[in-house]
N, C-alpha and C positions, 0 to 999 in steps of 0.2 A: 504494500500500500504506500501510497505516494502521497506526503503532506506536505505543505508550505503553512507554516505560519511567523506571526510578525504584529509586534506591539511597538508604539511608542513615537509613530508617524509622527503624531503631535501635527498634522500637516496645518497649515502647508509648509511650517519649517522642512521636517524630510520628506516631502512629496516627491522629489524628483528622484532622492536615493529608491524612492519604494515604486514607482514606476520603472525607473529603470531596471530595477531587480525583477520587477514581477517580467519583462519584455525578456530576460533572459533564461528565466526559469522553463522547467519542462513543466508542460500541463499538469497538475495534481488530482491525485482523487477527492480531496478534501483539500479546502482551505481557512486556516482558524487566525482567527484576530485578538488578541488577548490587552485591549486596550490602550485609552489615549492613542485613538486613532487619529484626534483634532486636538486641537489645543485651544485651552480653556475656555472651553465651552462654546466652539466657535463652529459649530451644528452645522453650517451652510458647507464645508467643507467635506461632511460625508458622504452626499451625493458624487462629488469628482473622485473620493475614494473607487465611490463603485463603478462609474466610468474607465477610469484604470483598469482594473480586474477585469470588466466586460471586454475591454478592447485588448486583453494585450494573454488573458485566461480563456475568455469565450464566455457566454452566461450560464450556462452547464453546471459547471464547478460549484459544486456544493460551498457556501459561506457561513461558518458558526464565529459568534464572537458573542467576546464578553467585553463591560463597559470598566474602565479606567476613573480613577480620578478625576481627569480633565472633561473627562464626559458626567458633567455634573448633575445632580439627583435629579434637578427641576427639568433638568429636556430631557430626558431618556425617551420619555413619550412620544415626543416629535420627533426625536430620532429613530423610534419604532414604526412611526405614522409612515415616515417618508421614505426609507429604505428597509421596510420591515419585508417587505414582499422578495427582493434578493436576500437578503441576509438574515437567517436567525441569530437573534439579539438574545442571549441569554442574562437574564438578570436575578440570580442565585435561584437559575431553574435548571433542568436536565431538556436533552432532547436525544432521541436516539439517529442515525442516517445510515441510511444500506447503501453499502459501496459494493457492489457484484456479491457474492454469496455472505459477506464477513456485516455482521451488525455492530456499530460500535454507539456507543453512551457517551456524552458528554454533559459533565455540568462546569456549568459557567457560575462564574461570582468574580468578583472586585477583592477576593480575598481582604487580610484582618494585617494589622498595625500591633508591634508590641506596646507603641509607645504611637498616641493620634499625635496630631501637627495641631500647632497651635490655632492654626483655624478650625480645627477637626475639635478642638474641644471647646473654644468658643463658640460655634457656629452649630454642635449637634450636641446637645446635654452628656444623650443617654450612648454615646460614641463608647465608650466600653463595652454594652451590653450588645449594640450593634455589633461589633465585632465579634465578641464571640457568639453570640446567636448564627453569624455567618459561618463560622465551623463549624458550628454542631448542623448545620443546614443543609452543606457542603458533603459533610458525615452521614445523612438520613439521604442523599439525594444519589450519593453515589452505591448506598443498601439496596438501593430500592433496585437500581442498574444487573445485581447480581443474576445471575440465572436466564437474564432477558438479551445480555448481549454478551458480543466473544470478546469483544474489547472496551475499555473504560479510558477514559479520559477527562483530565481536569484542569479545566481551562479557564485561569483566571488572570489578574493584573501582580497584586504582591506579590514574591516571592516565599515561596514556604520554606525555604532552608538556606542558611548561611554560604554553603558549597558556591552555589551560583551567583553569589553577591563578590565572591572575591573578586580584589582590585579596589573596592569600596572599604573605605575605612569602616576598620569590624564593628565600631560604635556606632555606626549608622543603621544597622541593623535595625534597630527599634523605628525608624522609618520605613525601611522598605520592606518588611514582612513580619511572618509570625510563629511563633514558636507553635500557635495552636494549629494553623496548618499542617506544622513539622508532624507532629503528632496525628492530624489528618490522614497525612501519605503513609505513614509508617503503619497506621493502622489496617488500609484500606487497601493500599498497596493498587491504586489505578496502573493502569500500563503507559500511561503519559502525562504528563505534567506538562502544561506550556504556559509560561507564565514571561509578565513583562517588568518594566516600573525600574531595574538597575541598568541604568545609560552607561556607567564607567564598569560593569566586570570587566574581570581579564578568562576568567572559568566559564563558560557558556554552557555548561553542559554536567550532571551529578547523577551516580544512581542512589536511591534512597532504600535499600534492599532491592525489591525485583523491577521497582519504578523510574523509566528513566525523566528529568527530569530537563526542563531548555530555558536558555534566557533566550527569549527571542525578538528583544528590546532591538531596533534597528541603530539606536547612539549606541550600542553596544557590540554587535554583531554587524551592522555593515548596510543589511539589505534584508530580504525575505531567507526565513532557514529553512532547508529543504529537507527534509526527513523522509527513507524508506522503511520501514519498521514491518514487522510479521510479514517476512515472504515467507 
């Protein structure tokens, strides 16, 4: 199976890195988005995302994606309105896609913060309890996946484990992800992990027992990552 995915466009800052990656890419079975496709909140930019993809992938290619930071709580809705019809938008829900005979699950979330950002706790009270309710959510979403499909996938914005953040100062950590994800994967053990949100790793890639795990942050990696996994 053939994936492409890729967070952190923030476009139109790297718009043109992620067009011209996507023009050289080989077609994908799947293509996953793992947030802050636009920067900060700047919603009219989604559309020429999809323009990209259609002109350079074909409209075929399956799109799952989960929302970022930058794609802020108040427009998700319009961003579901307006491009909800190509791309499933997953906002800490599951969906499953048949790729030829193989079923695969995905859930999506914005994943959890060890430590919110000072706007994060000005601006949302109950931002602790938010965050962990997004684990335990993440945890019931990816149960429910068992026995229904041959493969799992967990496709969100933070990072769930420190491995992939290397290059980043190790005190940052409490920004870009969560211990309670860590415990997520180790529990659940999905078969992919694609996650965005650290710009400077130098490590793009960790397994977490049998889970492999991806920065696929484009300020970090370059362009779109292309993954073939269970041949």
């Amino acid at each position: 199976m053939r994936i492409l995915a890729v967070a952190d466009v923030h476009s139109p800052t790297h718009y043109e890195a992620f067009a011209l990656s996507l023009a050289g890419a080989t077609k994908p079975d799947l293509l996953l988005m793992a947030g802050d496709m636009i920067n900060r909140g700047d919603a009219e930019e989604y559309p020429r995302l999809v323009e990209a993809i259609n002109s350079t992938l074909g409209i075929d290619v399956p799109i799952v994606a989960c929302f970022g930071n930058d794609e802020y709580t108040e427009i998700r809705r319009g961003i579901i309105a307006e491009v909800g019809g190509r791309i499933t938008l997953l906002d800490e829900r599951s969906t499953i896609v048949e790729i030829g005979d193989v079923s695969v699950g995905i859930v999506g979330t914005q994943g959890s913060l060890d430590k919110p950002t000072k706007w994060q706790r000005e601006s949302v009270p109950s931002i602790k309890r938010v965050f962990a309710q997004r684990a335990e959510r993440a945890t019931s979403l990816l149960r429910e996946l068992v026995g229904k499909v041959d493969r799992r996938i967990l496709l969100m914005h933070y990072s769930p484990c420190l491995e992939t953040c290397e290059g980043e100062e190790t005190r940052s950590f409490t920004w870009l992800g969560s211990r309670k994800f860590y415990s997520v994967v180790m529990e659940e053990q999905p078969d992919l992990v694609a996650h965005g949100h650290v710009h400077n790793s130098t490590r793009h890639e960790a397994m977490l027992g049998a889970t492999l795990v991806r920065n696929v942050a484009i300020p970090a990696v370059g362009g779109v990552t292309e993954l073939v996994l269970w041949e």
